[in-house]
Biotite code that builds the C-alpha atoms (Angstrom):
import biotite.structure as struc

atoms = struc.array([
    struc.Atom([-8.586, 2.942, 0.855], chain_id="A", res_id=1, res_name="UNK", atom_name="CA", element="C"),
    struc.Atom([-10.197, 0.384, 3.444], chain_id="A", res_id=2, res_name="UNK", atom_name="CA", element="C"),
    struc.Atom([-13.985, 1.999, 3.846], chain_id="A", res_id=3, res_name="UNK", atom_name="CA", element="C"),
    struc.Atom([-17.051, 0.618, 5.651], chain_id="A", res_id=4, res_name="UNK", atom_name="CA", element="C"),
    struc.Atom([-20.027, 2.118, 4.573], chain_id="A", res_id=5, res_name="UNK", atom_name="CA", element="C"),
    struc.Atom([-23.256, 1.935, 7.537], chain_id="A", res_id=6, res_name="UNK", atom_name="CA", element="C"),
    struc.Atom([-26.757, 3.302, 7.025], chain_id="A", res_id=7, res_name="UNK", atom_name="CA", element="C"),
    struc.Atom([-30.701, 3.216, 8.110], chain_id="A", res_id=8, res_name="UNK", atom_name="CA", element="C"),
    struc.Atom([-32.723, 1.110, 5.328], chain_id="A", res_id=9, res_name="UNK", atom_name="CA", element="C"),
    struc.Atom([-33.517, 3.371, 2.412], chain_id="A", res_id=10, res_name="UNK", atom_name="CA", element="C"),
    struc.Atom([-30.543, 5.158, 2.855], chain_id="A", res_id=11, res_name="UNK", atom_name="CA", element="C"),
    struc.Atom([-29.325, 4.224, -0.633], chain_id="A", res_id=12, res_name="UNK", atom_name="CA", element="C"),
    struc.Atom([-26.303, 2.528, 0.991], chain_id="A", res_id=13, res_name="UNK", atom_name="CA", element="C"),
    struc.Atom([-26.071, -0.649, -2.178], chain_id="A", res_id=14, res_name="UNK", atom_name="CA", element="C"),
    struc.Atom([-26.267, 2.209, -4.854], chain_id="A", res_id=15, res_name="UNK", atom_name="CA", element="C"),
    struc.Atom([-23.836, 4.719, -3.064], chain_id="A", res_id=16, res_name="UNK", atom_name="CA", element="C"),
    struc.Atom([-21.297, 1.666, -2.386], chain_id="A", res_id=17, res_name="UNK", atom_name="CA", element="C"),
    struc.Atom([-21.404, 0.864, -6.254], chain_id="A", res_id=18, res_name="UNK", atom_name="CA", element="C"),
    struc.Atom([-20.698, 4.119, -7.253], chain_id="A", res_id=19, res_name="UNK", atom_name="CA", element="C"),
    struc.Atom([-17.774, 4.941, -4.418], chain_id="A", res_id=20, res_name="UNK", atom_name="CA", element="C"),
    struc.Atom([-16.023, 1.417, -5.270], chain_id="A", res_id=21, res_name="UNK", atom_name="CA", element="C"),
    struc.Atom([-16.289, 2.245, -8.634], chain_id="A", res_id=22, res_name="UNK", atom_name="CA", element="C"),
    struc.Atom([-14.600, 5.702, -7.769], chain_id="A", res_id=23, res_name="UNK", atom_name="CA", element="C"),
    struc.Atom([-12.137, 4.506, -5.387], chain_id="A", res_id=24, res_name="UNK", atom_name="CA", element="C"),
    struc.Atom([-11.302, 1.327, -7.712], chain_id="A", res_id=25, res_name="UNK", atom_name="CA", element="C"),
    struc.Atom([-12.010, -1.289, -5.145], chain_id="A", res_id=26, res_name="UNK", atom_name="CA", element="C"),
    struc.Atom([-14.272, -3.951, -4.618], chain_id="A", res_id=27, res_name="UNK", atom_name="CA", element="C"),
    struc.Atom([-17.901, -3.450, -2.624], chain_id="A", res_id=28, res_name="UNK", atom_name="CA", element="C"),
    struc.Atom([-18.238, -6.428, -0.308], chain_id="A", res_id=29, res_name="UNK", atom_name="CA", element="C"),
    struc.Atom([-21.441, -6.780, 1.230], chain_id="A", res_id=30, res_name="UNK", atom_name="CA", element="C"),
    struc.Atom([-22.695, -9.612, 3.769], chain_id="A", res_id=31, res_name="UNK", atom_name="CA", element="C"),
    struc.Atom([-25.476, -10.336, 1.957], chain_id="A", res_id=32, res_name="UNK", atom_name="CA", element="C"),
    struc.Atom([-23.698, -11.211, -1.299], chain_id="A", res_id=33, res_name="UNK", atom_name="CA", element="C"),
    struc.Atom([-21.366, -13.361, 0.843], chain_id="A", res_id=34, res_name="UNK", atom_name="CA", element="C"),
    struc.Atom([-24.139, -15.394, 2.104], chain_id="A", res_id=35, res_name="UNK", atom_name="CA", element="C"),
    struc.Atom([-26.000, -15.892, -1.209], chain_id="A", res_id=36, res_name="UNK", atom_name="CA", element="C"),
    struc.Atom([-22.556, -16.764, -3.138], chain_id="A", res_id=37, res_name="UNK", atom_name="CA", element="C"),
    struc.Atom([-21.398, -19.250, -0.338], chain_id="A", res_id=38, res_name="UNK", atom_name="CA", element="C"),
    struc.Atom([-25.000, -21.176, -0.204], chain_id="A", res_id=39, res_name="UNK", atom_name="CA", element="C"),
    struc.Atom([-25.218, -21.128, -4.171], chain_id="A", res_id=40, res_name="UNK", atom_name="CA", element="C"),
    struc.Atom([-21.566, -22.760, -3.814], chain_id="A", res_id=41, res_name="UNK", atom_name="CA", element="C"),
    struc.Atom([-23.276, -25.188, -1.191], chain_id="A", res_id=42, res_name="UNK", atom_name="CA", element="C"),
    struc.Atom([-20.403, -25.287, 0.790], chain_id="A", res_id=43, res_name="UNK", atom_name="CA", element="C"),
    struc.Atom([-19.900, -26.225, 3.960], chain_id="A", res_id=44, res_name="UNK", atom_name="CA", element="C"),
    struc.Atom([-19.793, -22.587, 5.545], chain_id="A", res_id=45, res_name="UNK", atom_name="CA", element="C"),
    struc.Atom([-22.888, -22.187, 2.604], chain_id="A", res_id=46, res_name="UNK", atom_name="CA", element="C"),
    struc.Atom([-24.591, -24.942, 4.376], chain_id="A", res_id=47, res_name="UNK", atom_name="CA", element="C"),
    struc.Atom([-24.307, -23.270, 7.992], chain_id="A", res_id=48, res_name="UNK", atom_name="CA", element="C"),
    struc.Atom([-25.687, -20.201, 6.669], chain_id="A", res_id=49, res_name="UNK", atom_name="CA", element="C"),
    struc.Atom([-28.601, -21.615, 4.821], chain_id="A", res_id=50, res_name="UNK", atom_name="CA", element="C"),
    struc.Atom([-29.784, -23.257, 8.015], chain_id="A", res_id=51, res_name="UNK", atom_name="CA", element="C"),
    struc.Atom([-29.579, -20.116, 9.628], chain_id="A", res_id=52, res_name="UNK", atom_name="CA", element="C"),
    struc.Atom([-31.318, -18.343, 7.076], chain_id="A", res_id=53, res_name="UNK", atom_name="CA", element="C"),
    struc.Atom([-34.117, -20.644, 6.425], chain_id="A", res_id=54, res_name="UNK", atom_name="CA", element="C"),
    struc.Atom([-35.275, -20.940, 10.037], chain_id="A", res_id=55, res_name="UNK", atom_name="CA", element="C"),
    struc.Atom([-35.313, -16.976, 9.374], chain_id="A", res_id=56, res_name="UNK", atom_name="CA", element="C"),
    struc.Atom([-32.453, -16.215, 12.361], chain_id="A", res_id=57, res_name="UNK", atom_name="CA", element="C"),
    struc.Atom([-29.651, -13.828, 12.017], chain_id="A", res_id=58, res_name="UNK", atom_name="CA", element="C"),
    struc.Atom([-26.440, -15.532, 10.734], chain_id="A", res_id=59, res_name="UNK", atom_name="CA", element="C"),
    struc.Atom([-24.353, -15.738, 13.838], chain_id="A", res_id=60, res_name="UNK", atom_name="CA", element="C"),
    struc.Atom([-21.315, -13.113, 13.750], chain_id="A", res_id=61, res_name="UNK", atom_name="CA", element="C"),
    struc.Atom([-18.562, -15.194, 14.553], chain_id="A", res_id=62, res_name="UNK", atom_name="CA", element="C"),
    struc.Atom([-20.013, -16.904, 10.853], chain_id="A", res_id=63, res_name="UNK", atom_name="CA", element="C"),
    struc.Atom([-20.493, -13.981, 9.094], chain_id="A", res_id=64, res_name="UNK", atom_name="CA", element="C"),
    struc.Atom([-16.695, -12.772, 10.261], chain_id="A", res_id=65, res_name="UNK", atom_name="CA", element="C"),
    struc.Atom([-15.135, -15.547, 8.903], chain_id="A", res_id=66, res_name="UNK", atom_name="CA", element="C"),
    struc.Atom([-17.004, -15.044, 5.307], chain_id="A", res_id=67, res_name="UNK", atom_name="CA", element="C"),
    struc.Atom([-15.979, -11.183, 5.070], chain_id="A", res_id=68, res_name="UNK", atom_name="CA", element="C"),
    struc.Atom([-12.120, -12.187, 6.647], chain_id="A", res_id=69, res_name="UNK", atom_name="CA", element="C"),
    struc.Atom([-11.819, -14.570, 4.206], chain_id="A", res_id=70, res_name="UNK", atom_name="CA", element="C"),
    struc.Atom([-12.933, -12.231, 1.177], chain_id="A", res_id=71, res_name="UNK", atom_name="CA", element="C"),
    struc.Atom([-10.862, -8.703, 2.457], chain_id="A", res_id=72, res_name="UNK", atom_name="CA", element="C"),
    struc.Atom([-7.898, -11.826, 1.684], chain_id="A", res_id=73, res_name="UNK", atom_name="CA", element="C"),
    struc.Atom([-8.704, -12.053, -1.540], chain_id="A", res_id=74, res_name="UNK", atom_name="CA", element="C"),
    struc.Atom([-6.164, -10.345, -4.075], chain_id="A", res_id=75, res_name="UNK", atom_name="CA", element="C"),
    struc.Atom([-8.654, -7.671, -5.537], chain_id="A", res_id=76, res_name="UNK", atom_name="CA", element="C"),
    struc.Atom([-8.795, -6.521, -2.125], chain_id="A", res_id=77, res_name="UNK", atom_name="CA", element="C"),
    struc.Atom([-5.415, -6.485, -1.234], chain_id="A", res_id=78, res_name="UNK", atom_name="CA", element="C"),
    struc.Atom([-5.272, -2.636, -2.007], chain_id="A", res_id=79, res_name="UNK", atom_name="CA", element="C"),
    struc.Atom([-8.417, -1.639, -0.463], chain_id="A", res_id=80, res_name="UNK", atom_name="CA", element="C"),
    struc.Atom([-11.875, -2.414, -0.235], chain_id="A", res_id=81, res_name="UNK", atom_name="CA", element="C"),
    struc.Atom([-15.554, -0.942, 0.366], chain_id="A", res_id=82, res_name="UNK", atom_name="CA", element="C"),
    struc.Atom([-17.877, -3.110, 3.321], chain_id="A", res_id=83, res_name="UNK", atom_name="CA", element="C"),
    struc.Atom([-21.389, -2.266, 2.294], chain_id="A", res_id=84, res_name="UNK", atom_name="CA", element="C"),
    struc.Atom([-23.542, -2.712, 5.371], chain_id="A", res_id=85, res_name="UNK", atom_name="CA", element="C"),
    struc.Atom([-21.096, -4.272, 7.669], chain_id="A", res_id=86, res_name="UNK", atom_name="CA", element="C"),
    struc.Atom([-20.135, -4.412, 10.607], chain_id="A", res_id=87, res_name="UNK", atom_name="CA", element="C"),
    struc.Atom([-24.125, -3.712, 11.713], chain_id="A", res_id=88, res_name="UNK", atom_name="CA", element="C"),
    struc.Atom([-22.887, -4.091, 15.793], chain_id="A", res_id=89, res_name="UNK", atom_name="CA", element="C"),
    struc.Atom([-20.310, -2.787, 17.961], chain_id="A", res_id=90, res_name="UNK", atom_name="CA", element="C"),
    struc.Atom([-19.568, -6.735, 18.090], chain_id="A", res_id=91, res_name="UNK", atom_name="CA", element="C"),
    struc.Atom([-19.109, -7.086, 14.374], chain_id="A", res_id=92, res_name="UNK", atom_name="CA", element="C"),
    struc.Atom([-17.220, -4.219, 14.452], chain_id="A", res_id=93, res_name="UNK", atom_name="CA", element="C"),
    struc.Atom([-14.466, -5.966, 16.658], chain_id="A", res_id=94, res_name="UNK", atom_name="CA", element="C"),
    struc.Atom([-14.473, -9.158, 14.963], chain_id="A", res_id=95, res_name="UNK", atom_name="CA", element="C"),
    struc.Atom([-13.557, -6.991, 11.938], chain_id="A", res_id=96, res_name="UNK", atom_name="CA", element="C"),
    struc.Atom([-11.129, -4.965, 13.909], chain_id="A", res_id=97, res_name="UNK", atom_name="CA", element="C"),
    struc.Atom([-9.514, -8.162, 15.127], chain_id="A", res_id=98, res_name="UNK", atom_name="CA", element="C"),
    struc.Atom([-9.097, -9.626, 11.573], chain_id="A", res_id=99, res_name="UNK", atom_name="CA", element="C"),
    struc.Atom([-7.493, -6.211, 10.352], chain_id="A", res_id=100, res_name="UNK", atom_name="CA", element="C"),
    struc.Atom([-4.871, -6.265, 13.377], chain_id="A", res_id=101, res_name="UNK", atom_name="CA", element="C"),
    struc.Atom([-3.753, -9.716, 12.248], chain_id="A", res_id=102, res_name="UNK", atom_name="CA", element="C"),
    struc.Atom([-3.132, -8.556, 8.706], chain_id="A", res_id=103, res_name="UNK", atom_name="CA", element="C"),
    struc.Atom([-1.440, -5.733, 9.800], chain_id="A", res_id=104, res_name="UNK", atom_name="CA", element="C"),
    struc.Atom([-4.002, -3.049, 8.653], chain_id="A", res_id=105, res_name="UNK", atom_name="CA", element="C"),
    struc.Atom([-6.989, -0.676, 9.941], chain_id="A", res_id=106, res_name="UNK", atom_name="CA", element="C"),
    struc.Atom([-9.598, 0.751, 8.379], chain_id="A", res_id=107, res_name="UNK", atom_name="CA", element="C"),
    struc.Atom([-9.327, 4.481, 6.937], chain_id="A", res_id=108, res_name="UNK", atom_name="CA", element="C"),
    struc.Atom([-12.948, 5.710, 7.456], chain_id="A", res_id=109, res_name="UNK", atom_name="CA", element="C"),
    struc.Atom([-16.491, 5.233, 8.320], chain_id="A", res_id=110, res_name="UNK", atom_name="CA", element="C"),
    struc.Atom([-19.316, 6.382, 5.904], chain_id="A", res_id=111, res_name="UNK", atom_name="CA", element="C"),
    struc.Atom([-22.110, 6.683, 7.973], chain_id="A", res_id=112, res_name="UNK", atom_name="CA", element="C"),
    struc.Atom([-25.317, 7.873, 5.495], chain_id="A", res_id=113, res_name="UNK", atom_name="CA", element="C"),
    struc.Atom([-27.793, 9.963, 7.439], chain_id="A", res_id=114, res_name="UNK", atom_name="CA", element="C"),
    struc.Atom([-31.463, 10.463, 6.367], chain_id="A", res_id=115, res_name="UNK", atom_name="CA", element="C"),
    struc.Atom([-34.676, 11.498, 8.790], chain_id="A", res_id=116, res_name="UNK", atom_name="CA", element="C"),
    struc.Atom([-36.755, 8.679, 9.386], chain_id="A", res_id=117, res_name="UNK", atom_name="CA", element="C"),
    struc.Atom([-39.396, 10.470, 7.520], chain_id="A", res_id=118, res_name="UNK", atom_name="CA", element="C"),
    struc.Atom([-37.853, 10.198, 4.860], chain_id="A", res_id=119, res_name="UNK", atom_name="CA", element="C"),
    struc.Atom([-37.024, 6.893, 5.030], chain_id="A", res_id=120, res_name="UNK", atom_name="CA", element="C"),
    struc.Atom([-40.663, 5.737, 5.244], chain_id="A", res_id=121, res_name="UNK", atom_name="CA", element="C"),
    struc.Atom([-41.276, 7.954, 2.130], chain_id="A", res_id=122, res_name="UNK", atom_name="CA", element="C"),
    struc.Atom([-38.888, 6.114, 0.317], chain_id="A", res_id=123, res_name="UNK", atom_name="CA", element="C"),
    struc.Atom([-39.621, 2.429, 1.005], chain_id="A", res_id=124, res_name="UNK", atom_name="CA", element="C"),
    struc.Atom([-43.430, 3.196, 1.496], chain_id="A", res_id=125, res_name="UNK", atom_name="CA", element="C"),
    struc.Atom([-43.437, 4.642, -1.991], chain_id="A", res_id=126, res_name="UNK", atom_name="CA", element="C"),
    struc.Atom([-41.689, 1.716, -3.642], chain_id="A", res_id=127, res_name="UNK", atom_name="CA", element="C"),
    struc.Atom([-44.476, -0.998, -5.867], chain_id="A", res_id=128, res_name="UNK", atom_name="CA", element="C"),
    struc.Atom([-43.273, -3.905, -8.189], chain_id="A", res_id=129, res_name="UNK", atom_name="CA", element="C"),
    struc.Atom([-44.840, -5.728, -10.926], chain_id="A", res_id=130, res_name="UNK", atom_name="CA", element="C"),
    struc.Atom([-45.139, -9.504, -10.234], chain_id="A", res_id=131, res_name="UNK", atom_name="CA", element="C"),
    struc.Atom([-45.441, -10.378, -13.662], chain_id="A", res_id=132, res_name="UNK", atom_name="CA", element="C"),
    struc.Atom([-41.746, -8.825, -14.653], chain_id="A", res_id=133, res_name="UNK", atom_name="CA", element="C"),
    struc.Atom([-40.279, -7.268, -11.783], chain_id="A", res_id=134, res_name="UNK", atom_name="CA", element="C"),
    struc.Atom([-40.370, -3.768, -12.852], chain_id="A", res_id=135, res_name="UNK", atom_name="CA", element="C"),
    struc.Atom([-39.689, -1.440, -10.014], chain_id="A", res_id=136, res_name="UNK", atom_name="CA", element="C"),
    struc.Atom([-41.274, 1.753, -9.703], chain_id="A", res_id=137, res_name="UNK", atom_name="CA", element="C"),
    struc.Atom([-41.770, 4.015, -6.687], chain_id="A", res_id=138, res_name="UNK", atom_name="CA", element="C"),
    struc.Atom([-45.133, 6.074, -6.964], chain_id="A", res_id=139, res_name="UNK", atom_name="CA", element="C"),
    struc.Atom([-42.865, 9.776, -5.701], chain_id="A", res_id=140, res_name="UNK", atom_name="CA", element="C"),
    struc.Atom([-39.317, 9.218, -7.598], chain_id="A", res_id=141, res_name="UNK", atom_name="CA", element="C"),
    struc.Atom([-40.631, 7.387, -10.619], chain_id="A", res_id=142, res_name="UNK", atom_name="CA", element="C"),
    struc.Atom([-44.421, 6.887, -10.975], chain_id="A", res_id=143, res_name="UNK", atom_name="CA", element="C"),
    struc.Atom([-45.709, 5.043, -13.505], chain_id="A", res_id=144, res_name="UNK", atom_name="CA", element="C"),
    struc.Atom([-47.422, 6.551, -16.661], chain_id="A", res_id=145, res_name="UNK", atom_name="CA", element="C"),
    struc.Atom([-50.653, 4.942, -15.578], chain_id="A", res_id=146, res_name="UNK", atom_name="CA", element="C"),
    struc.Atom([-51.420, 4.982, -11.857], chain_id="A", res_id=147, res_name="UNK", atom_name="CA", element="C"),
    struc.Atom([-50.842, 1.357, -9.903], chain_id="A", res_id=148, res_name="UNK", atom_name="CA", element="C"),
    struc.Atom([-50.129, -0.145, -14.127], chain_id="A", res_id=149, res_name="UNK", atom_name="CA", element="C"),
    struc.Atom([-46.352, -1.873, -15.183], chain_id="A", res_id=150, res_name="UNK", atom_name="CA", element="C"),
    struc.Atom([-44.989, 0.730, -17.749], chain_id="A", res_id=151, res_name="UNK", atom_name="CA", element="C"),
    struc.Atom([-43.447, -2.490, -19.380], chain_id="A", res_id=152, res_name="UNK", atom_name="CA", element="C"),
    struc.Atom([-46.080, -4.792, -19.318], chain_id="A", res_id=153, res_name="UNK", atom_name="CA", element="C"),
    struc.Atom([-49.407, -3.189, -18.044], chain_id="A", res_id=154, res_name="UNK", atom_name="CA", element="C"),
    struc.Atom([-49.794, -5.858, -15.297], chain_id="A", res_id=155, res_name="UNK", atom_name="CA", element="C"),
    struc.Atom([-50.587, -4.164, -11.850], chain_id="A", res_id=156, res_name="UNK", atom_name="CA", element="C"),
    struc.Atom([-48.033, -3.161, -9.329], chain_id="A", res_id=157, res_name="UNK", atom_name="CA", element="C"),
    struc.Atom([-48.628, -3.996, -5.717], chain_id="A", res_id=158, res_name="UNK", atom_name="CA", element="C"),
    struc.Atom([-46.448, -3.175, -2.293], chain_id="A", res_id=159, res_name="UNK", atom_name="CA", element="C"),
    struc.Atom([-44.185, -5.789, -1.143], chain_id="A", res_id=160, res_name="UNK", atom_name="CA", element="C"),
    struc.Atom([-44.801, -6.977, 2.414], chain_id="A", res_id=161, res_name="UNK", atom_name="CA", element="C"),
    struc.Atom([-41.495, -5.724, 3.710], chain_id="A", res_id=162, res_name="UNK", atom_name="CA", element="C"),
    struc.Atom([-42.420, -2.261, 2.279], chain_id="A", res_id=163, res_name="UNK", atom_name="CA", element="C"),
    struc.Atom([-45.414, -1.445, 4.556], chain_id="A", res_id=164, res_name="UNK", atom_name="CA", element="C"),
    struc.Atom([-45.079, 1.455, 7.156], chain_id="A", res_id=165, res_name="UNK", atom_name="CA", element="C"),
    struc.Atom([-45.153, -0.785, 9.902], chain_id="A", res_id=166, res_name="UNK", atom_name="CA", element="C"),
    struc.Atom([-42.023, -2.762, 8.392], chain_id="A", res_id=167, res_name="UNK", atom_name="CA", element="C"),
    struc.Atom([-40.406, 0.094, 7.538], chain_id="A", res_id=168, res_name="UNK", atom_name="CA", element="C"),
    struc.Atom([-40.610, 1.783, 10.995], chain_id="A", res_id=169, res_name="UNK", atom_name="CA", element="C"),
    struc.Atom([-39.710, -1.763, 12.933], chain_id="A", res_id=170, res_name="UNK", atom_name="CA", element="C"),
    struc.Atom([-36.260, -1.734, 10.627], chain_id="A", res_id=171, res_name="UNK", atom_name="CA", element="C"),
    struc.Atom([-35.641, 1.638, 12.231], chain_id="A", res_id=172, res_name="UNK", atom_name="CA", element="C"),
    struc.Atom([-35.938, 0.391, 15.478], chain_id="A", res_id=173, res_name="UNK", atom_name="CA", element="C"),
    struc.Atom([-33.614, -2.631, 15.006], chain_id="A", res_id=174, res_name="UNK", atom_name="CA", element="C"),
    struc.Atom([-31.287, 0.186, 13.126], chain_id="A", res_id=175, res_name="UNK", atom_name="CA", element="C"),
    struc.Atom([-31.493, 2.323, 16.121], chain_id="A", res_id=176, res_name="UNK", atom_name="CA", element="C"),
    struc.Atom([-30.859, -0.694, 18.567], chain_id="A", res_id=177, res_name="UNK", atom_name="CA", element="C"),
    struc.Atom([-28.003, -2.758, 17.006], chain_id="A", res_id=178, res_name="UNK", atom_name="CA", element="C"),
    struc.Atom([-26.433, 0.083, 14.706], chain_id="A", res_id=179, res_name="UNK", atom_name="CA", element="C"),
    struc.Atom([-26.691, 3.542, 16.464], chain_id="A", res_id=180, res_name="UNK", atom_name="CA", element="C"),
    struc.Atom([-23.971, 2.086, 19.141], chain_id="A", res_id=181, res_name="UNK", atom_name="CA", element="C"),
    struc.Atom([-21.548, 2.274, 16.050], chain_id="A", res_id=182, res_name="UNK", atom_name="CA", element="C"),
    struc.Atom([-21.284, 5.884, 15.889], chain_id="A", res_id=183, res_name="UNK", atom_name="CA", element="C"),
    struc.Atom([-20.068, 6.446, 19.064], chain_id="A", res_id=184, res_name="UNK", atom_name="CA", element="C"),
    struc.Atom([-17.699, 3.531, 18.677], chain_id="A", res_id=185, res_name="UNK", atom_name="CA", element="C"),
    struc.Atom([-16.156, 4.709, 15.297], chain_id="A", res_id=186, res_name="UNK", atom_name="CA", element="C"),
    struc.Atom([-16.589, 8.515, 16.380], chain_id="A", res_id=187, res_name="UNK", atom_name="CA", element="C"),
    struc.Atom([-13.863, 7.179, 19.607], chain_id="A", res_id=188, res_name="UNK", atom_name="CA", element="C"),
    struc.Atom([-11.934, 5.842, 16.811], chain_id="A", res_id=189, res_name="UNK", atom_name="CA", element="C"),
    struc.Atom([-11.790, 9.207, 14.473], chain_id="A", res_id=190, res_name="UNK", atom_name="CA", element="C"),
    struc.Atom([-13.130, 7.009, 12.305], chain_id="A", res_id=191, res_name="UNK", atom_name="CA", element="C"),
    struc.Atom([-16.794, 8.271, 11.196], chain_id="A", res_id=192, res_name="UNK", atom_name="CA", element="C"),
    struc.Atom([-17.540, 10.824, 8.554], chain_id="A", res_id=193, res_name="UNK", atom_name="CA", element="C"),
    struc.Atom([-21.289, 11.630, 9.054], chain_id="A", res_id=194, res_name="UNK", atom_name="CA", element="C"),
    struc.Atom([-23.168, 12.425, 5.232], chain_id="A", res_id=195, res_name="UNK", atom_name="CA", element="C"),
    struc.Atom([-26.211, 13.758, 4.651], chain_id="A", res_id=196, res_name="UNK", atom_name="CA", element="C"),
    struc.Atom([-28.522, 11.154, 2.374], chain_id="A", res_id=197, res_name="UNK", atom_name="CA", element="C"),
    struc.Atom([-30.457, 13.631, 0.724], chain_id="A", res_id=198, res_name="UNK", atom_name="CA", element="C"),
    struc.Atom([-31.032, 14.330, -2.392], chain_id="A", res_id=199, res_name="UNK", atom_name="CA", element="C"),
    struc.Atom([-29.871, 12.225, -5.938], chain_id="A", res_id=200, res_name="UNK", atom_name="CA", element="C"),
    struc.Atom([-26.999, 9.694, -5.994], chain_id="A", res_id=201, res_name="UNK", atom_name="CA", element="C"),
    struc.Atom([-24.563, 12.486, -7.412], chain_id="A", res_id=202, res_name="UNK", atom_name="CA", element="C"),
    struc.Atom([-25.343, 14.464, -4.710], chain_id="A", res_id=203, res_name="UNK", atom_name="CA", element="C"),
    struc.Atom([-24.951, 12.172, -1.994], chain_id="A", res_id=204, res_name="UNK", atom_name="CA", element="C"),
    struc.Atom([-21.896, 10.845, -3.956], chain_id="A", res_id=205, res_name="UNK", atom_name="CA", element="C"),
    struc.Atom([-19.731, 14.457, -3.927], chain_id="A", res_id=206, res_name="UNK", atom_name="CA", element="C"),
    struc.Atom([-20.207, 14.558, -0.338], chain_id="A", res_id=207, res_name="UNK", atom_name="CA", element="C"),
    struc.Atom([-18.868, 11.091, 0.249], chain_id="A", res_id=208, res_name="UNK", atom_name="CA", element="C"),
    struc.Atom([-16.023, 12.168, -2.011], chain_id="A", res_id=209, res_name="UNK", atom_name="CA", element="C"),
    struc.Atom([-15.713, 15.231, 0.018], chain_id="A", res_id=210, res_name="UNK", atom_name="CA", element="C"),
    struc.Atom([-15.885, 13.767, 3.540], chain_id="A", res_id=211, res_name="UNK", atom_name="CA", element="C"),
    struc.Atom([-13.562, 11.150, 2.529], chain_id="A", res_id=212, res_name="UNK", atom_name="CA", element="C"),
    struc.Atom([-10.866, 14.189, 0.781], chain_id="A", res_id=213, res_name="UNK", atom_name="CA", element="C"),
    struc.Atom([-11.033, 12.624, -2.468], chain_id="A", res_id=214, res_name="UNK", atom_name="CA", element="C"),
    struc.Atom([-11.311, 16.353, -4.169], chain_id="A", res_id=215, res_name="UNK", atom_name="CA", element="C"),
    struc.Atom([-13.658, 17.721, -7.025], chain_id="A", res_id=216, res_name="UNK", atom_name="CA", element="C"),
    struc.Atom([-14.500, 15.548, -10.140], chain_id="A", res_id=217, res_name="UNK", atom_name="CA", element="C"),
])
């Protein structure tokens, strides 16, 4: 199956694509991973990107199309394949369109995750990390033993800066400006299987399987 799995931050969208690649026996491509891999390689695309990324711009999409084109090629993904997180615009979204009509395939379905925005800033809000050995706990989910103390170390955990409310609730908006769009576009396409987000991975996990047919465990 040829999936593209699109969330709000917090969403759970990296552990969900894990577990439905994993399920579906595909690989989980995400943009992200793209980027890092092709800088580490310091390639000439990696090069591009870096510049992008370290004067803290958006890698442009005609870039980032020509990273995830070139990796659906790839023989492990010749069968199918799980985008984790992309396309994030309805422009995206036609690049990757485009590149499927030249290879003389389409995509089969659109996981879009679902979860209030309440919810959302409980999750991220709640998450603190020890600096000393990057233990992550969040203070709802999995509190530590001893309040604001590393379980593995005893060093104190702090809030990253990308974790604040204010953070949190800016990502929305960006979500809700560049990535809303999508649903309507997919939902045109009879693409888009809506999920609700709530509740543990296996949870979330049987109603992927559900919305995408797969049948019971």
């Amino acid at each position: 199956m040829r999936i593209v799995l699109i969330g709000p931050p917090g969403a759970g969208k990296g552990t969900q694509a894990r577990v439905l690649a994993g399920l579906l026996a595909v690989p989980a491509i995400s943009s992200g991973d793209l980027f890092r891999a092709e800088t580490s390689r310091g390639s000439a695309l990696g090069e591009l990107v870096r510049r992008h990324t370290d004067a803290g711009e958006l890698v442009p999409d005609e870039l980032t199309a020509t990273l995830v084109t070139r990796r659906l090629r790839e023989p492990d993904a010749a069968d199918g394949f799980l985008l984790d997180g992309y396309p994030r615009t309805v422009g995206q979204s036609e690049l990757l369109e485009r590149a499927l009509d030249e290879d003389g395939t389409v995509l089969d379905a659109v996981i879009a995750l679902d979860l209030p925005d309440d919810e959302i800033v409980r999750r991220l809000t709640g998450r603190r990390v020890c600096p000393a050995c990057g233990t992550t706990v969040h203070t709802v989910f999995s509190p530590p033993r001893v309040p604001d103390r590393c379980d593995g170390c005893a060093g104190p955990l702090v809030r990253r800066a990308d974790d604040t409310e204010e953070t949190v609730l800016r990502r929305l908006a960006v979500y809700a400006e560049q990535t809303v769009p999508l649903l309507r576009w997919y939902t045109d396409r009879e693409l888009l299987r809506p999920v609700d987000a709530t509740g543990t991975v296996p949870e979330v996990c049987d109603r992927m399987r559900s919305a995408l047919s797969l049948g019971a465990r």
